[in-house]
N, C-alpha and C positions, 0 to 999 in steps of 0.2 A: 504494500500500500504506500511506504516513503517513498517509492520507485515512480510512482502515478499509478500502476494496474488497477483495475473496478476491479469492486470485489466479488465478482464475476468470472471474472477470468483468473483469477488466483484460489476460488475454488473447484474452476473444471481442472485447472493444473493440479489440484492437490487430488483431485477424485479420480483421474490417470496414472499416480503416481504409484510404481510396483517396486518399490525400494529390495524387496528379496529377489524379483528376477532381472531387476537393473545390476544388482550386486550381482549375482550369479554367471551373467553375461559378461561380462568385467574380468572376474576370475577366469572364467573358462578361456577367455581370449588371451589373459596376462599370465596363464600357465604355461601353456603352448612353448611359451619365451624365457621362460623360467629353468634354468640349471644349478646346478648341486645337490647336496643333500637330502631327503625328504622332507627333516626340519629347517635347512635352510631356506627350500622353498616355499613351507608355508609361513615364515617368519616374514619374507618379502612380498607373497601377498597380503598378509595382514595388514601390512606398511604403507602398499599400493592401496587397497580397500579404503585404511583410513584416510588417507592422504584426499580421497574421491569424497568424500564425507559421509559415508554409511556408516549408521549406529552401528556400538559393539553388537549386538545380538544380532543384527543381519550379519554381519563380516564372522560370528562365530558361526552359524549355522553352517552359513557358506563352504567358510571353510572346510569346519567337518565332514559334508555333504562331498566335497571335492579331493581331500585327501586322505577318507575312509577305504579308498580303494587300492591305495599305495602300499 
């Protein structure tokens, strides 16, 4: 709303907003690219995650979800 936006369009923005599969999409792309260790890799996504700004409990679900198979 300090920005100008009606508060219109900063609720369809917010009623779009899938922060677990934006974060998941994220990861899965930022893995790809990711080398070493298993905990070093997910130490650097975690890194990458917050850096993006998703709460800890998306970036840990995430996580887990993604290097449960490792």
């Amino acid at each position: 709303m300090r920005k100008g936006l009606s508060e219109e369009v900063i609720e369809e923005a917010l009623r779009n907003y899938d922060a677990p599969g934006m974060c998941l999409a994220a990861a899965e792309k930022k893995m790809r690219s990711l080398s070493g260790t298993p905990e070093t890799k997910k130490k650097k996504l975690i890194t990458f995650l917050r850096n993006r700004g998703f709460d800890w409990s998306t970036i840990r679900e995430t996580v887990e979800k993604l290097t449960s198979d490792e």
